[in-house]
BALOBA-1460 file (C-alpha; in Angstrom, 3 decimals):
// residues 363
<rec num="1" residu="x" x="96.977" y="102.390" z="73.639"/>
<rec num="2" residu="x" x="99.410" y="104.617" z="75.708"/>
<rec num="3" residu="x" x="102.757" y="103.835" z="74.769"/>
<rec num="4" residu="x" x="106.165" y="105.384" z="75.285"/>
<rec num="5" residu="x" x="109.393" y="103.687" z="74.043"/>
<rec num="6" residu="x" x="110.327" y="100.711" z="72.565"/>
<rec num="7" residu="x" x="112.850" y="97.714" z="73.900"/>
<rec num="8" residu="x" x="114.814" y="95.637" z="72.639"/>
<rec num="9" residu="x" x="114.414" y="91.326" z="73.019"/>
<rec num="10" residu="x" x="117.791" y="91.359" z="74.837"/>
<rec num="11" residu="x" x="116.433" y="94.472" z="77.306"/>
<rec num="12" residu="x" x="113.052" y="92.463" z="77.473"/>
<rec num="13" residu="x" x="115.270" y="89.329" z="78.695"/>
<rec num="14" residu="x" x="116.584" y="91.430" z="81.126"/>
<rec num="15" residu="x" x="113.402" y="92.530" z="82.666"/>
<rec num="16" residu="x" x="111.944" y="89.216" z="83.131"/>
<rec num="17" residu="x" x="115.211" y="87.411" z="84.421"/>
<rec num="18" residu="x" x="114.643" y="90.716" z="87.425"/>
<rec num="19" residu="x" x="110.953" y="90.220" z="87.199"/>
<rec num="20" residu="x" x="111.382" y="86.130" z="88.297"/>
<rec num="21" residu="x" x="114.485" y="85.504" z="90.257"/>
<rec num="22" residu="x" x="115.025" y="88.700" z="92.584"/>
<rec num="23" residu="x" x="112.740" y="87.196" z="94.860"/>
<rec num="24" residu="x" x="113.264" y="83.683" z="94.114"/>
<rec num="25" residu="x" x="117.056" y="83.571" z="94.803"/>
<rec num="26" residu="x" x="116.219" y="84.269" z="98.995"/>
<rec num="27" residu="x" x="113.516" y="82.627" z="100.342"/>
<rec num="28" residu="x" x="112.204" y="80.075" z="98.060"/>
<rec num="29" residu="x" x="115.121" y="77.409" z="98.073"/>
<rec num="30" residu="x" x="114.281" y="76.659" z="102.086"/>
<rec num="31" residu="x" x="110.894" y="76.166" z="100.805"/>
<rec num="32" residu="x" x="111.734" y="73.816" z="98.413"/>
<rec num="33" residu="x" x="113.855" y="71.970" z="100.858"/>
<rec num="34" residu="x" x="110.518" y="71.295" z="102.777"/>
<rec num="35" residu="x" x="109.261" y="69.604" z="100.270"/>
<rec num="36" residu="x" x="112.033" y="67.710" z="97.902"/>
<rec num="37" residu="x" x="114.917" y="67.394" z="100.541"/>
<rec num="38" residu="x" x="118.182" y="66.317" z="98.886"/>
<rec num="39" residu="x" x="116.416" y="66.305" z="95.260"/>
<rec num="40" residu="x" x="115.492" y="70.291" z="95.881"/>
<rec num="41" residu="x" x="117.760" y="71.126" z="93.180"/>
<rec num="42" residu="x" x="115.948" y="69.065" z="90.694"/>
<rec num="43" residu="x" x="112.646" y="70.923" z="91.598"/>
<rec num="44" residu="x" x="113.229" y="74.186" z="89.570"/>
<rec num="45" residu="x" x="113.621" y="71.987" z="85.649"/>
<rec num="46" residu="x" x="110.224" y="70.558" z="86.452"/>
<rec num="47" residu="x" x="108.583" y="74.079" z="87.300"/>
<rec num="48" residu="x" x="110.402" y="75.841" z="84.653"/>
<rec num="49" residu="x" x="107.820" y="73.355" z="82.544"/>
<rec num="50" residu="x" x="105.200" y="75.723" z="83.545"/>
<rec num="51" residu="x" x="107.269" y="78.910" z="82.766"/>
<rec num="52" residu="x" x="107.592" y="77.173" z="79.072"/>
<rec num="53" residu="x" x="103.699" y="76.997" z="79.255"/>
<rec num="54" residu="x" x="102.946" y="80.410" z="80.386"/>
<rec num="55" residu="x" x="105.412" y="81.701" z="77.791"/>
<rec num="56" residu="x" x="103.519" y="79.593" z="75.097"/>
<rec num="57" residu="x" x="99.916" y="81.311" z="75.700"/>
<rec num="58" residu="x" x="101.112" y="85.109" z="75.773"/>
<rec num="59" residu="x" x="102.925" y="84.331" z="72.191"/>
<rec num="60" residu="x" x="99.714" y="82.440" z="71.440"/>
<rec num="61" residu="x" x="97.272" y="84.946" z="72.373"/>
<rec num="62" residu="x" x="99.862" y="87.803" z="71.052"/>
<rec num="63" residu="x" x="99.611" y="86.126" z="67.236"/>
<rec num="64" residu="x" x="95.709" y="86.109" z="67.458"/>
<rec num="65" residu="x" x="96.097" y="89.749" z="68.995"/>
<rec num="66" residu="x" x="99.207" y="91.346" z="67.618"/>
<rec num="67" residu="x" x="100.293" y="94.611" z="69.837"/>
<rec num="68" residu="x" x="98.211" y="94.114" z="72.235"/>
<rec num="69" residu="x" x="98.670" y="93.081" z="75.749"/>
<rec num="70" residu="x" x="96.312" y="90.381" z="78.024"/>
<rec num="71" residu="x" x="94.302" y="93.649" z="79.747"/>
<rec num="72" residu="x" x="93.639" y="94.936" z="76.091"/>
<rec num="73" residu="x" x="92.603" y="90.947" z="74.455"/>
<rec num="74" residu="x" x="90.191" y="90.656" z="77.413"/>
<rec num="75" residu="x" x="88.684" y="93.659" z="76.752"/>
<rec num="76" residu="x" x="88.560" y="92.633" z="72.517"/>
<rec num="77" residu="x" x="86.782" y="89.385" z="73.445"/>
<rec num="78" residu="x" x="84.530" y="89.824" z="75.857"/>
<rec num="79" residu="x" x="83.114" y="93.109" z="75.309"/>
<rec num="80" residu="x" x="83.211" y="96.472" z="76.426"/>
<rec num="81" residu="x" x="81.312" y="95.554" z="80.060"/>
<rec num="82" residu="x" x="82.462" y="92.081" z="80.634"/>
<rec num="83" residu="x" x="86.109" y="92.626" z="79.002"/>
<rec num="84" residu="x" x="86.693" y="95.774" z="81.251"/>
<rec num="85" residu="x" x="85.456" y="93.812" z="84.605"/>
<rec num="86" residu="x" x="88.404" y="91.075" z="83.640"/>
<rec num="87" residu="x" x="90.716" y="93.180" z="82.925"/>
<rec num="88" residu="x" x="90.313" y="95.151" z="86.135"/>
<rec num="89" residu="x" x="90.588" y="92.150" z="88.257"/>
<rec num="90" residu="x" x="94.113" y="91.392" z="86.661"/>
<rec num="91" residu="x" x="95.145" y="95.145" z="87.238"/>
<rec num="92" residu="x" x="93.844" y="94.485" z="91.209"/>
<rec num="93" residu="x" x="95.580" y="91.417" z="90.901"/>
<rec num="94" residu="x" x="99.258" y="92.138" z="89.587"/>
<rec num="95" residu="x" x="98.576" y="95.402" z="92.398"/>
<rec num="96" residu="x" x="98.153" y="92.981" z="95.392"/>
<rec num="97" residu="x" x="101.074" y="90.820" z="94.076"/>
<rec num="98" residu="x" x="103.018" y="93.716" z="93.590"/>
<rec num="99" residu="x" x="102.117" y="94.753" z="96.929"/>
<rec num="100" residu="x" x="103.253" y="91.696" z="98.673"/>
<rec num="101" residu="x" x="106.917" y="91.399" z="96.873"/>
<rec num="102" residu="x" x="107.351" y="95.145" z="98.369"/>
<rec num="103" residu="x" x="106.493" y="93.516" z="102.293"/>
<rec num="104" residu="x" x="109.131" y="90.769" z="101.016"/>
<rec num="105" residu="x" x="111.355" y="93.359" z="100.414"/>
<rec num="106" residu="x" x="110.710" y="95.124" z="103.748"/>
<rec num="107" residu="x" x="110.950" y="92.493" z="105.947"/>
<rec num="108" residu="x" x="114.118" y="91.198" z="104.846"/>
<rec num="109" residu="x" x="115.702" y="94.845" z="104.940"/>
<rec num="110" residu="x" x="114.047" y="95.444" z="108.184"/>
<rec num="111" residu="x" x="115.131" y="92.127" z="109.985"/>
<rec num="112" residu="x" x="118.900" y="91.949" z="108.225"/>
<rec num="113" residu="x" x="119.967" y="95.630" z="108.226"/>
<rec num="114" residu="x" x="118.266" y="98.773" z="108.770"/>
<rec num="115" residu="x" x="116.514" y="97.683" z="112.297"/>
<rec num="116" residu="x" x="115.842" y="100.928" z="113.704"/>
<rec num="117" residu="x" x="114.501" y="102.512" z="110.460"/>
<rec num="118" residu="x" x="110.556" y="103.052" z="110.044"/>
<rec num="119" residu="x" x="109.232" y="100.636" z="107.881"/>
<rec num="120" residu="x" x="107.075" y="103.197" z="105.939"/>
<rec num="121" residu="x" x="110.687" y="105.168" z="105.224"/>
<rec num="122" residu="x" x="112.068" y="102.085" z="103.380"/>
<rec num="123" residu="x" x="108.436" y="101.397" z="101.592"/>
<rec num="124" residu="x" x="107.824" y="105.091" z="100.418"/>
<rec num="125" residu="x" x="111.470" y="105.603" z="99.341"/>
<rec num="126" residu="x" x="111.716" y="102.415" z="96.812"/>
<rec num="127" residu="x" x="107.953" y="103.043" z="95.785"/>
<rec num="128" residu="x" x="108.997" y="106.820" z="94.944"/>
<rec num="129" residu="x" x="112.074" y="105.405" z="93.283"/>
<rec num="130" residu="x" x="110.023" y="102.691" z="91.455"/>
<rec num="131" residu="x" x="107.044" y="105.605" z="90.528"/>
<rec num="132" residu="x" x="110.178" y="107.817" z="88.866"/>
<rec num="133" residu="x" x="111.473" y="104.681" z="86.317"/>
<rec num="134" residu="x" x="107.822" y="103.907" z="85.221"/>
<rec num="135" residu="x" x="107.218" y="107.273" z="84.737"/>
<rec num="136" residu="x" x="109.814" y="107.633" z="82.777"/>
<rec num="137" residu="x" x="108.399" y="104.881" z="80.329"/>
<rec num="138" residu="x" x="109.690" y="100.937" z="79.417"/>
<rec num="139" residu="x" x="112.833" y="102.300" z="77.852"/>
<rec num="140" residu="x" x="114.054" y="103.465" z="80.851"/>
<rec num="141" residu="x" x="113.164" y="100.260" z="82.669"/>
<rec num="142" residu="x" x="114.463" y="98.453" z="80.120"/>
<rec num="143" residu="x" x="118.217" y="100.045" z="79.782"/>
<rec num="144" residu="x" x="118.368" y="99.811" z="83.640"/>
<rec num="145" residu="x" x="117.981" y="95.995" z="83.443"/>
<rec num="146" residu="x" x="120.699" y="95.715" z="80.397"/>
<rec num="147" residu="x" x="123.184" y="97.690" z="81.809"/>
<rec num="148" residu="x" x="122.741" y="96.506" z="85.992"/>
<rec num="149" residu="x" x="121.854" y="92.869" z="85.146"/>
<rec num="150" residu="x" x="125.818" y="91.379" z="83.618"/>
<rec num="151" residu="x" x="127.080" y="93.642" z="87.143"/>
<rec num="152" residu="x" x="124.583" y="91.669" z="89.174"/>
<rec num="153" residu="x" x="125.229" y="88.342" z="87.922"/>
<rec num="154" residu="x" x="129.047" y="88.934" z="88.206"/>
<rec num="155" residu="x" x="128.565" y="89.873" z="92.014"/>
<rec num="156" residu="x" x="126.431" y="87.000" z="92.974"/>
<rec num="157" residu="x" x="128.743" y="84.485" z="90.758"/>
<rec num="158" residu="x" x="131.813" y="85.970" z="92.503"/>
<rec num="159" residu="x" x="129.987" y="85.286" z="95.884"/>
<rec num="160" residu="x" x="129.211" y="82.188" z="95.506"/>
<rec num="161" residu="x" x="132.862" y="80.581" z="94.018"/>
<rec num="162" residu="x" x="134.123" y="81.758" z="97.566"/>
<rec num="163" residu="x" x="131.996" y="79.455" z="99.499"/>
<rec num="164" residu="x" x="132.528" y="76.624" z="96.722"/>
<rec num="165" residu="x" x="135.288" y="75.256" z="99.463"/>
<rec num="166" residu="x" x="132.661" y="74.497" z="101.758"/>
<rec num="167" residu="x" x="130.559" y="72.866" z="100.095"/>
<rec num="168" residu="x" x="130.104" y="68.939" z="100.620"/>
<rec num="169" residu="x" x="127.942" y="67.181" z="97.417"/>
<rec num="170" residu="x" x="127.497" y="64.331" z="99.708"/>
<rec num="171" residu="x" x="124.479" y="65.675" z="100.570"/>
<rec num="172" residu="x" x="123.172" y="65.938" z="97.625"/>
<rec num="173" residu="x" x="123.027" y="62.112" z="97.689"/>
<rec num="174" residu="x" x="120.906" y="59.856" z="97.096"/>
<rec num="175" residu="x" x="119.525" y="60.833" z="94.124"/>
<rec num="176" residu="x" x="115.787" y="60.071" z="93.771"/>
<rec num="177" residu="x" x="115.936" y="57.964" z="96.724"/>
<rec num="178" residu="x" x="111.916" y="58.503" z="97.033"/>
<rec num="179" residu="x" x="111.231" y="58.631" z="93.307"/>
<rec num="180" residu="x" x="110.259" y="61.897" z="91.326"/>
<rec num="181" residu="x" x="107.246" y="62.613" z="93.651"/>
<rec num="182" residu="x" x="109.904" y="64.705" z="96.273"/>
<rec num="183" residu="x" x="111.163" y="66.795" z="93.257"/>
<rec num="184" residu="x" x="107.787" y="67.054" z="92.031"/>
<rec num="185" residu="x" x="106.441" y="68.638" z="95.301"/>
<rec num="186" residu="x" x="108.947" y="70.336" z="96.098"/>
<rec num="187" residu="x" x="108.409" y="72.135" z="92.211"/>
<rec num="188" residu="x" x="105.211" y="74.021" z="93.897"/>
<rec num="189" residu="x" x="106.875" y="76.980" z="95.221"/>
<rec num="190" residu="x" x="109.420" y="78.052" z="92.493"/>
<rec num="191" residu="x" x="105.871" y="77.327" z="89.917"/>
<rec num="192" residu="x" x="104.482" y="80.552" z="91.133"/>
<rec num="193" residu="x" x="107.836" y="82.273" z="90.277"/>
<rec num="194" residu="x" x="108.186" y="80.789" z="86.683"/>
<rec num="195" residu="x" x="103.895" y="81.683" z="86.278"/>
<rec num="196" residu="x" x="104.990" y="85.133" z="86.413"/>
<rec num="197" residu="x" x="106.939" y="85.250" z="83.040"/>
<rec num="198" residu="x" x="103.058" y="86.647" z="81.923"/>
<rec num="199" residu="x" x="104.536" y="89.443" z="82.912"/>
<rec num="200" residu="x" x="105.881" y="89.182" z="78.996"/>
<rec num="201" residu="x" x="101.663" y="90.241" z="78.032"/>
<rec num="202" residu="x" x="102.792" y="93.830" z="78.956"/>
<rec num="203" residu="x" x="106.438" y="93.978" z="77.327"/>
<rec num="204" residu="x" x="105.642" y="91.971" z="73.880"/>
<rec num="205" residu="x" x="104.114" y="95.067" z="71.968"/>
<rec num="206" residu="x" x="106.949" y="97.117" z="72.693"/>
<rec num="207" residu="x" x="109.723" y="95.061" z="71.621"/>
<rec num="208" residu="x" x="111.211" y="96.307" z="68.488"/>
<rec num="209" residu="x" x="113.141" y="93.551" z="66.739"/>
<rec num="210" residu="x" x="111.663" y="90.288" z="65.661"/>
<rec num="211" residu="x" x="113.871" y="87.820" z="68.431"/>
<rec num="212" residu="x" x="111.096" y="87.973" z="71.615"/>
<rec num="213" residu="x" x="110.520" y="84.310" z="71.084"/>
<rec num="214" residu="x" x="114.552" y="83.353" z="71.197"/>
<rec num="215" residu="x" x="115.084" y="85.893" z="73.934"/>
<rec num="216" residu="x" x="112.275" y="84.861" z="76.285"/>
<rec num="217" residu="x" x="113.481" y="81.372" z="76.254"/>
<rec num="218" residu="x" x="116.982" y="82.472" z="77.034"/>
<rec num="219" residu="x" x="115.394" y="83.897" z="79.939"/>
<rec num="220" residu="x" x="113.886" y="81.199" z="80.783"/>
<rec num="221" residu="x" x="116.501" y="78.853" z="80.563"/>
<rec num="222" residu="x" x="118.793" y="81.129" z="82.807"/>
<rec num="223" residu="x" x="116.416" y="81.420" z="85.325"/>
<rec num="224" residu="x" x="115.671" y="77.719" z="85.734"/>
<rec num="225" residu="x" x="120.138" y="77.405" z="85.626"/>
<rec num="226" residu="x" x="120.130" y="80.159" z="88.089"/>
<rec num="227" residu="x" x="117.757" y="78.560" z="90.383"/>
<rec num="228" residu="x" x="119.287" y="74.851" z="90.105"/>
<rec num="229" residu="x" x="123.083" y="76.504" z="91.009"/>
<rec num="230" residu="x" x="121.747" y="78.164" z="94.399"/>
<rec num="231" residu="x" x="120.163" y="74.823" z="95.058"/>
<rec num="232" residu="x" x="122.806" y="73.141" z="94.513"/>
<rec num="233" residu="x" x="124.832" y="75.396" z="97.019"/>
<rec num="234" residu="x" x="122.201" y="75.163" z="99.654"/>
<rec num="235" residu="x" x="121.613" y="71.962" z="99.723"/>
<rec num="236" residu="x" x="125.628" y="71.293" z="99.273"/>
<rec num="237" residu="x" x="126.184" y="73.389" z="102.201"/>
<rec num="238" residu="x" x="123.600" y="73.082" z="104.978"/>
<rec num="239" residu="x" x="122.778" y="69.111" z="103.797"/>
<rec num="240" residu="x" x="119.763" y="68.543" z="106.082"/>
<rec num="241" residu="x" x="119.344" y="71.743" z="108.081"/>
<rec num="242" residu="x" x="118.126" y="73.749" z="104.528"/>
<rec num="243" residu="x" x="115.102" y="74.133" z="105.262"/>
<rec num="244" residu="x" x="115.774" y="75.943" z="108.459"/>
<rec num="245" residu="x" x="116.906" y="78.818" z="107.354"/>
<rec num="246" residu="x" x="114.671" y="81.663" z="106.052"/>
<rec num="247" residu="x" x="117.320" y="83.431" z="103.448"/>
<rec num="248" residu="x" x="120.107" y="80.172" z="102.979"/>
<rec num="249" residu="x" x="121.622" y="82.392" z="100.568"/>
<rec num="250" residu="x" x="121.964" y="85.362" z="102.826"/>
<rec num="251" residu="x" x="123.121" y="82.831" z="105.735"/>
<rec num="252" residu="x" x="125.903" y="81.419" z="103.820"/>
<rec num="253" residu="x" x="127.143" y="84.121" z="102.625"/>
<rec num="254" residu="x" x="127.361" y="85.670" z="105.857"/>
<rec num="255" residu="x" x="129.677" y="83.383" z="106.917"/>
<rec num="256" residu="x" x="132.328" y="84.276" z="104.309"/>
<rec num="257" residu="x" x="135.764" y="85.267" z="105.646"/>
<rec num="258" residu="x" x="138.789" y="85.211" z="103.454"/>
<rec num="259" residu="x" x="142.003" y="85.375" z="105.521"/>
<rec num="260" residu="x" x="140.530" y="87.185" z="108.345"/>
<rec num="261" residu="x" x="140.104" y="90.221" z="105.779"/>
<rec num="262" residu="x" x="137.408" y="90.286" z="103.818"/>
<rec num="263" residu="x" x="134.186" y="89.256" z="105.739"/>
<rec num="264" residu="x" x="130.565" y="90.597" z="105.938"/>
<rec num="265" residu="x" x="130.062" y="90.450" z="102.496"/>
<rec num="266" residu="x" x="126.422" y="90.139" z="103.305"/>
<rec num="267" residu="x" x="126.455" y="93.722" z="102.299"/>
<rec num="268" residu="x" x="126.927" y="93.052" z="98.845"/>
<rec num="269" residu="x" x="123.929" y="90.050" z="99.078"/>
<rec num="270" residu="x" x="121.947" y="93.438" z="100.283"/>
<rec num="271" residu="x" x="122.622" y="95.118" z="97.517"/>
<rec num="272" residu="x" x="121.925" y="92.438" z="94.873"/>
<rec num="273" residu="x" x="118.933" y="92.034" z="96.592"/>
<rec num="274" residu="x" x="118.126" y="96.095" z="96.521"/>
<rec num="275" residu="x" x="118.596" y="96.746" z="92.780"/>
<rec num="276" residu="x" x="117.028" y="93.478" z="91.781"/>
<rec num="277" residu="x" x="113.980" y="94.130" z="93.572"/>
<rec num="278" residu="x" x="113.983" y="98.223" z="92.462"/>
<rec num="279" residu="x" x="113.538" y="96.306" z="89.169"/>
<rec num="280" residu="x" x="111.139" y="93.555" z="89.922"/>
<rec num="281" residu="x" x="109.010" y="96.225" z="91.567"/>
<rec num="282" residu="x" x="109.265" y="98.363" z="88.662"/>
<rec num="283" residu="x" x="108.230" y="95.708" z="86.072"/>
<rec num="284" residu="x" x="105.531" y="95.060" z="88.070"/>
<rec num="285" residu="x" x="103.933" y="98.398" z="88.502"/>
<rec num="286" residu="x" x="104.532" y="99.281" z="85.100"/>
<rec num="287" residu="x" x="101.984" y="96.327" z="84.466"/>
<rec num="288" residu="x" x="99.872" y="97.591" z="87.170"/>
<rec num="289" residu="x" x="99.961" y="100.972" z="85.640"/>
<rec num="290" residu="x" x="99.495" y="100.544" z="81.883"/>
<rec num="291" residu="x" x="96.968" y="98.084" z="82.900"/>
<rec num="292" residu="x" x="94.969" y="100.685" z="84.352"/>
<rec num="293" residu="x" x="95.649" y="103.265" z="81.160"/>
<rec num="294" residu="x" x="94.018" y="100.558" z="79.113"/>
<rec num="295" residu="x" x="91.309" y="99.298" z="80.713"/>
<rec num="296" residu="x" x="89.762" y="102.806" z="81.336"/>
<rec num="297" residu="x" x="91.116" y="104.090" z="78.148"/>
<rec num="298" residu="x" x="93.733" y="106.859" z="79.150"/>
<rec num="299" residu="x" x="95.626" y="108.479" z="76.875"/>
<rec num="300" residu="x" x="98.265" y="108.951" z="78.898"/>
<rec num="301" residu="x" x="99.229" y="106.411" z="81.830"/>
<rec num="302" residu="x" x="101.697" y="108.985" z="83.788"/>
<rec num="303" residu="x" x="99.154" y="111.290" z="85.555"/>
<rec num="304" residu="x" x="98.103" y="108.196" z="87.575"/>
<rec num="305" residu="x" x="101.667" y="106.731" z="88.580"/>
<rec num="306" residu="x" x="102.224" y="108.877" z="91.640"/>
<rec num="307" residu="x" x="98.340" y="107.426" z="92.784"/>
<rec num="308" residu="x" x="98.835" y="103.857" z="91.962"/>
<rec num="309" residu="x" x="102.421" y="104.191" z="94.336"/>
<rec num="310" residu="x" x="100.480" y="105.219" z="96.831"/>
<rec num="311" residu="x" x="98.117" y="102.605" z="96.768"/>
<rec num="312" residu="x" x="100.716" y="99.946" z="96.668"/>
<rec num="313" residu="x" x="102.011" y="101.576" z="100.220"/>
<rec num="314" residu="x" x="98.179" y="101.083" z="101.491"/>
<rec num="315" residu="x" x="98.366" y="97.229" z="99.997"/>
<rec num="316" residu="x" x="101.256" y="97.130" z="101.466"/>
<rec num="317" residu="x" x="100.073" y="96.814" z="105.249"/>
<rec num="318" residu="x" x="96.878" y="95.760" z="104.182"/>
<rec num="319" residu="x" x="97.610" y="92.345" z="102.481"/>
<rec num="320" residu="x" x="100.433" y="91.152" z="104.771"/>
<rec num="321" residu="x" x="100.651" y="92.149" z="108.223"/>
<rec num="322" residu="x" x="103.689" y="90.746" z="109.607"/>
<rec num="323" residu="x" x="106.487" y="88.191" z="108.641"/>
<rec num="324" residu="x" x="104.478" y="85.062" z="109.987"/>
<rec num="325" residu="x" x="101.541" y="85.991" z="107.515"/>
<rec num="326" residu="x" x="103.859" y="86.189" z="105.104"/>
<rec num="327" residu="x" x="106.060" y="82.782" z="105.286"/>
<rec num="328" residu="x" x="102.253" y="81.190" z="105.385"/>
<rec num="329" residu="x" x="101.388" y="82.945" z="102.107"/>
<rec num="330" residu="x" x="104.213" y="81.736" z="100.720"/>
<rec num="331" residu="x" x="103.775" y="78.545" z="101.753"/>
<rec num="332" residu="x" x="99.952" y="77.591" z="101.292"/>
<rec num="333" residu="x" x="98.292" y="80.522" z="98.697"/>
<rec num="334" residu="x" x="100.867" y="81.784" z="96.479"/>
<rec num="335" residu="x" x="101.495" y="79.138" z="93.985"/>
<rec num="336" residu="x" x="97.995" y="78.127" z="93.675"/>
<rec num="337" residu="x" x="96.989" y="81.757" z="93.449"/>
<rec num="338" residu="x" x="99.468" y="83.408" z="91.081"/>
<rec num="339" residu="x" x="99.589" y="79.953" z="88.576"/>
<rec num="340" residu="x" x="95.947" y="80.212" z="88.590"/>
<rec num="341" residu="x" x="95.746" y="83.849" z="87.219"/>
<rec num="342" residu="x" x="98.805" y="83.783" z="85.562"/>
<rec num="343" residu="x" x="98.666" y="80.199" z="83.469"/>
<rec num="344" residu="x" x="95.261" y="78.853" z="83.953"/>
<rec num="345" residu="x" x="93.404" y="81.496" z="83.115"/>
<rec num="346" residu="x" x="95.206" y="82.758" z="80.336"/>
<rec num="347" residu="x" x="95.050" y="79.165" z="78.927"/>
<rec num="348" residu="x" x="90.706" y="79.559" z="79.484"/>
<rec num="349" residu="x" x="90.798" y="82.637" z="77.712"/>
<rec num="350" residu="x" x="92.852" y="80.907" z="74.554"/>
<rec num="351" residu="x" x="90.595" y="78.215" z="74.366"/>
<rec num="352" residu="x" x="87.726" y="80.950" z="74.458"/>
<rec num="353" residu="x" x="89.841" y="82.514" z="71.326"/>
<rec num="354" residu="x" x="90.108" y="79.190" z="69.451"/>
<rec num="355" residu="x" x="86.308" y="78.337" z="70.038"/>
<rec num="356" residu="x" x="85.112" y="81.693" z="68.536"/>
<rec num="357" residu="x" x="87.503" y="81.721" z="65.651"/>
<rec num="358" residu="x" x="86.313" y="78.090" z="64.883"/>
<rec num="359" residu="x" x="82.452" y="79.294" z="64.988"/>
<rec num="360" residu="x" x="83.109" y="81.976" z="63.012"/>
<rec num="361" residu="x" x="84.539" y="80.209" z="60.328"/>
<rec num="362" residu="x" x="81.332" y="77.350" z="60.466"/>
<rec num="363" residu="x" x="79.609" y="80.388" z="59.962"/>
C-alpha cells in the first residue's frame, strides 16, 4: 500500500472537523430552516446520530481489516475483478463529490468577492494548491489542520460574540410546537455532511497512537456543537426570514459595524471559508488519490496527483453547471446520494464481512 507519513489522533481530528463543517457552516443552515423552522437548531444532534453510525462501521470494518482502508477491504472481499470494480466506483465517487464542493467553493467566491475574475483562475489555483499538500503526503495535510484549525475557530468565535447583541431567542420559540417530525426533516441536509466522517477509511491506517476512537468522537461531538451554535445564531437573528438567505452566516456577518470603525468583516468570513475549504478539498483528493494508488496497485500515488487535479477541474463544469443546479443538488440528491455510499453501503459490505466469517467458522 503506498504510504507516506504518519498522523497523529489529534491531527486526524483536525482533518475531519475541515473535512465536515467547511462547507456545512454556509449554506446548509438555510436549508435546514426549510425544513425544521424554529426547531432548525435541534436538527444537527439527530443527524450527528448518523455520523456516530458511519464512524462505527469504518472502526468495525478497520478491526476485521487492520491497516487497511474501505478501497483496499473491497478489494480483500470480493476478489481481484469484483473488489477492484467497487473500489473504483468509490474512487469516481469521492472524485465527483470532490468535484462539486470545489463549484461550492467557486460560486460563493465568484458571487461574494472576486466578480470579475475567471472562474477557471480561482478553480486551477486552489486545485494546484490542493495537488502540492497531497503531494506532499498526510503529514503535511495533517500539521496544516493542527496548526490553522485553533486560529480558525478563534476567528469565527470572535465573529460571532459581536453579533450576540442582535440576536433575539424569541424566535427560537416554541419549542417543538409541531413535534420532533420538523427537527427530524429538517436533519436531512446536515446527514450528508456527518455521512462523510468515512472519510476516516483513508486516515485510520496512518494514525500513529492508539486514541483514533476518543479523537474521532471529539470530532464528532464538535462538529454537531459547531453546527447547533450557528443555528442557534441564524435562527436567533433572522427568526422567520432564515431560510431566505443563501450564506446566513456570511449575511450576518456582513452587517457587523462596531462604532462606525470596524465593518466589512465579511473579509475575514472569506477567509475562514478559503483555508477551510483548501483543507476539505485536500482531504478529499487525498482519498481520491490513494484510492486510485490502491485499487490499481501503484507503488507510488504522487506521479498521478497532478492528473487526478486536472480531472477534478473537468468534473468541475461537468457535474454542476451553474448555481441553480447546484442549490437543487443540494436540496433533492445529496443526502440521499452521499449517505447511501457513505453509510449504507459500508454497513452492506459489514454484514457481507460478518456472514463470511460466520460460514467459515460452520465450516
Amino acid at each position: 500500500m503506498p504510504k507516506k507519513g504518519t498522523i497523529s489522533s489529534v491531527q486526524m481530528a483536525a482533518m475531519l472537523y475541515f473535512a465536515i463543517m467547511a462547507t456545512a457552516i454556509l449554506g446548509p443552515p438555510a436549508l435546514m430552516y426549510t425544513f425544521a423552522q424554529q426547531d432548525m437548531w435541534i436538527s444537527p444532534i439527530w443527524a450527528s446520530f448518523i455520523g456516530a453510525f458511519t464512524l462505527l462501521l469504518v472502526f468495525r470494518l478497520s478491526r476485521e481489516y487492520p491497516g487497511q482502508t474501505y478501497v483496499q477491504i473491497c478489494i480483500t472481499v470480493c476478489g481481484p475483478v469484483l473488489g477492484r470494480v467497487i473500489a473504483g466506483v468509490y474512487v469516481l465517487f469521492y472524485l465527483h463529490v470532490n468535484s462539486i464542493i470545489l463549484r461550492e467553493f467557486v460560486e460563493l467566491v465568484v458571487s461574494k468577492f472576486l466578480y470579475n475574475t475567471p472562474e477557471m483562475v480561482i478553480v486551477a489555483g486552489m486545485m494546484l494548491l490542493c495537488a502540492f499538500a497531497v503531494r506532499g503526503g498526510i503529514e503535511v495535510l495533517g500539521r496544516i489542520s493542527q496548526i490553522v484549525l485553533p486560529v480558525i475557530l478563534s476567528l469565527l468565535f470572535l465573529l460571532l460574540f459581536f453579533v450576540i447583541p442582535e440576536m433575539n431567542l424569541t424566535f427560537m420559540l416554541p419549542v417543538f410546537e409541531d413535534g420532533l417530525l420538523p427537527s427530524l426533516k429538517g436533519a436531512i441536509p446536515p446527514a450528508t455532511w456527518f455521512s462523510e466522517f468515512f472519510l476516516l477509511t483513508f486516515l485510520l491506517p496512518f494514525v500513529r497512537d492508539g486514541k483514533a476512537g476518543k479523537w474521532s468522537a471529539i470530532s464528532l461531538g464538535a462538529v454537531m456543537l459547531s453546527m447547533v451554535i450557528v443555528n442557534i445564531f441564524v435562527i436567533s437573528l433572522f427568526g422567520p426570514v432564515s431560510g431566505s438567505f443563501g450564506y446566513p452566516v456570511m449575511t450576518f456577518i456582513e452587517y457587523i459595524s462596531i462604532s462606525n470603525f470596524l465593518e466589512h468583516l465579511e473579509a475575514f468570513v472569506m477567509m475562514i471559508w478559503v483555508v477551510g475549504a483548501f483543507v476539505k478539498i485536500s482531504v478529499f483528493f487525498y482519498g481520491v488519490v490513494l484510492g486510485t494508488a490502491q485499487t490499481f496497485k501503484l507503488k507510488d500515488y504522487r506521479p498521478i496527483v497532478l492528473p487526478l487535479a486536472g480531472l477534478h477541474i473537468v468534473f468541475n463544469y461537468w457535474s454542476i453547471k451553474n448555481a441553480s443546479m447546484l442549490v437543487y443538488y443540494l436540496q433533492k440528491l445529496d443526502p440521499f446520494y452521499l449517505v447511501t455510499f457513505q453509510t449504507l453501503l459500508p454497513l452492506v459490505m459489514l454484514i457481507v464481512v460478518k456472514a463470511r466469517k460466520n460460514w467459515r467458522k460452520q465450516g
